[in-house]
Each structure stands twice: as structure tokens, then as C-alpha cells.
C-alpha positions as CSV (number, residue, x, y, z in Angstrom):
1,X,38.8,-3.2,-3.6
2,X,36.0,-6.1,-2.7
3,X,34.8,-3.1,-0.5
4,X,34.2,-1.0,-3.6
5,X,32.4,-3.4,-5.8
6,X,30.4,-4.9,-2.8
7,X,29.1,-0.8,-2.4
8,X,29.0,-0.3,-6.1
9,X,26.4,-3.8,-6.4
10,X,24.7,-2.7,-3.4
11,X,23.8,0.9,-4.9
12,X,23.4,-0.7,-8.1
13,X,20.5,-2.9,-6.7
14,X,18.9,-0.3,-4.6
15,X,18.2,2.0,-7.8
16,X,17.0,-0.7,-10.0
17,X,14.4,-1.9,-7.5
18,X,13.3,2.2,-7.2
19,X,12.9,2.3,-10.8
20,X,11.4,-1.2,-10.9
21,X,8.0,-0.1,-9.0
22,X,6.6,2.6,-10.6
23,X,3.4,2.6,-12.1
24,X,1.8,4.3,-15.0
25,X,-1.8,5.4,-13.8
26,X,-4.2,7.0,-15.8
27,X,-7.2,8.9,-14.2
28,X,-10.5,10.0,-15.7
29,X,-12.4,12.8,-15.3
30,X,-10.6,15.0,-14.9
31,X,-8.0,13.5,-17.1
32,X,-4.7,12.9,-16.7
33,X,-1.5,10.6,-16.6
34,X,0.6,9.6,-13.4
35,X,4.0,7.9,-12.9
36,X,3.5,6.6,-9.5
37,X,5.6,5.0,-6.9
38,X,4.7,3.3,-3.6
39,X,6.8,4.2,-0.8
40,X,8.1,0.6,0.7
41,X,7.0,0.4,4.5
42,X,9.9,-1.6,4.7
43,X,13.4,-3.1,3.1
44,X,12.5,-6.9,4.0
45,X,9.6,-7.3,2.1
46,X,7.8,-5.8,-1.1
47,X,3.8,-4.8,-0.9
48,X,3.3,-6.4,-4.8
49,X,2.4,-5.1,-8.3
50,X,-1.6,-5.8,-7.8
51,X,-1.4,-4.2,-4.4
52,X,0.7,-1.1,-5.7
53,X,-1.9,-0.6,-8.6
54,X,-4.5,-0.7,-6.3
55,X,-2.9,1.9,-3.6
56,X,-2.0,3.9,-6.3
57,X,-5.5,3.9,-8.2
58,X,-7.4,5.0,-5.1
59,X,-5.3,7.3,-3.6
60,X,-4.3,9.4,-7.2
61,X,-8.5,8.8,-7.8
62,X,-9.1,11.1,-4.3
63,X,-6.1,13.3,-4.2
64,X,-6.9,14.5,-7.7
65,X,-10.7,14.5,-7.5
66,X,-11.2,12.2,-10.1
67,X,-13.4,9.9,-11.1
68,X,-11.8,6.8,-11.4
69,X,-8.2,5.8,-12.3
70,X,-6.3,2.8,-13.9
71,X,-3.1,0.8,-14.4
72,X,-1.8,1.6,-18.1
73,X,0.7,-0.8,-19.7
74,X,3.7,0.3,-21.0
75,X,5.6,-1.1,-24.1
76,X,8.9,-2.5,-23.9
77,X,11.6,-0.1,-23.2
78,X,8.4,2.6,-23.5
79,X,8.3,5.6,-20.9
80,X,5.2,6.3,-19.3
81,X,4.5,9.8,-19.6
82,X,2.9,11.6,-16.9
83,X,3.3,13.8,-13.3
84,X,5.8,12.2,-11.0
85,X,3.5,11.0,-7.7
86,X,4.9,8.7,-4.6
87,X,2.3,7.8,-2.4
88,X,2.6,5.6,0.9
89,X,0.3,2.9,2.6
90,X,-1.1,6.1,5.1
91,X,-2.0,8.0,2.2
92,X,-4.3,4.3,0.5
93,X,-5.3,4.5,4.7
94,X,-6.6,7.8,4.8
95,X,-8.1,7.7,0.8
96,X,-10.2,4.4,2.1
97,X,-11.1,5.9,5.3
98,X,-12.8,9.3,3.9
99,X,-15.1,6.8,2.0
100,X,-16.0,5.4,5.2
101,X,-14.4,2.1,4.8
102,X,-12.9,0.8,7.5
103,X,-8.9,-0.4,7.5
104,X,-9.0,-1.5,11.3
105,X,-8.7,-4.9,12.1
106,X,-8.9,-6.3,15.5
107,X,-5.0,-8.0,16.5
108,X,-4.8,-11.7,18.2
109,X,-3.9,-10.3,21.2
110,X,-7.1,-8.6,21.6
111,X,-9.1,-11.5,20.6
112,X,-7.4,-13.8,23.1
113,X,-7.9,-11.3,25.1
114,X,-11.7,-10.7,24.9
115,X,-12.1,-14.7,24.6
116,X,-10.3,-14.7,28.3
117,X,-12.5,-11.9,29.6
118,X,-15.6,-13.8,28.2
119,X,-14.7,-17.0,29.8
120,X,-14.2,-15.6,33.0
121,X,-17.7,-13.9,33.4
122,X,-19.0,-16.8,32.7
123,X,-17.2,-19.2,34.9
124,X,-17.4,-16.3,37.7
125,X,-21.6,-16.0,37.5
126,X,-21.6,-20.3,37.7
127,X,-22.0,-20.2,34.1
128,X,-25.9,-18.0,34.2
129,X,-23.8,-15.5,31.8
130,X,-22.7,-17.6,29.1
């Protein structure tokens, strides 16, 4: 019996955190309405409203060739009325790349390791390379 309840919560809570992050997008030329959802990259943590409406404004912008697109609020209890759209952090990737934006950013490991490298050609040439 706990088993069943501890199940039933457990699916109760994954559907109202699916439901909880959509997103009602409106785009401009063309125009039209989107009910977007960002697909989670994981179930530890949660990207954010701000970053969501930003993913979801620049991706739905390029995927439907349109000009620019925005978060719309939606009343109380209201339905945001629009095309169904889930999008993922690739797809916000990909929309910033083709714009020539860069989403790379260099690790620590590869810093420590370029600051290792560095220091060792110039210890090694008796410090004429530093």
C-alpha cells in the first residue's frame, strides 16, 4: 500500500513539473503563437524561467524564420494558445552558432593545462621565453 502512494506522489510530481515549464512565445513576422517546453538536460537541476524564455525565444525566432519572438504572460488559470514546440539546449546551441556566436568555452583543465605548458617553456629556455 505505502508502495502505491509513494508511485502515485512520485508520478504526481513528475507531471506537474512537465506542465510547470512551458512557455507561451509569441513570434513576429511572420506571426504566430508557441507553447514551448525546454527539454531538462537533466533530473537534478532545473535550467530557470529567464533562461527557458531565452532558449525558447531564439531558437522558435530561427526555426520559424522569424523576426523576433517573446515571452507572453498568461492570466491566471488562462491557456496559452498556440503550436505545441519542445526544444533542447542543442537546438539554443546550434540557433546561436548559425549567427556566428560562439557557445565554446575553454574548461579548467585546459587552462591549467596551457598555464603548465607556458611555464615550462619558459623555465626550459632559462626564462628568454617568458
Amino acid at each position: 500500500m505505502h508502495r502505491a502512494i509513494f508511485l502515485a506522489s512520485l508520478c504526481a510530481v513528475g507531471v506537474m513539473s512537465a506542465h510547470a515549464a512551458e512557455l507561451c512565445v509569441a513570434c513576429q513576422e511572420p506571426a504566430a503563437t508557441y507553447r514551448c517546453t525546454v527539454e531538462q538536460p537533466s533530473d537534478k537541476y532545473s535550467l530557470g524561467t529567464d533562461l527557458e524564455t531565452q532558449i525558447c525565444s531564439k531558437v522558435l525566432a530561427q526555426k520559424g524564420a522569424h523576426k523576433n519572438c517573446a515571452l507572453v504572460p498568461v492570466a491566471e488559470g488562462g491557456k496559452c494558445e498556440g503550436l505545441e514546440r519542445t526544444v533542447t539546449v542543442t537546438d539554443y546551441q546550434r540557433a546561436l552558432g548559425a549567427k556566428g556566436e560562439s557557445t565554446y568555452e575553454v574548461g579548467a583543465f585546459e587552462i591549467a593545462r596551457r598555464n603548465v605548458h607556458d611555464t615550462w617553456l619558459c623555465v626550459s629556455s632559462m626564462f628568454k621565453d617568458c
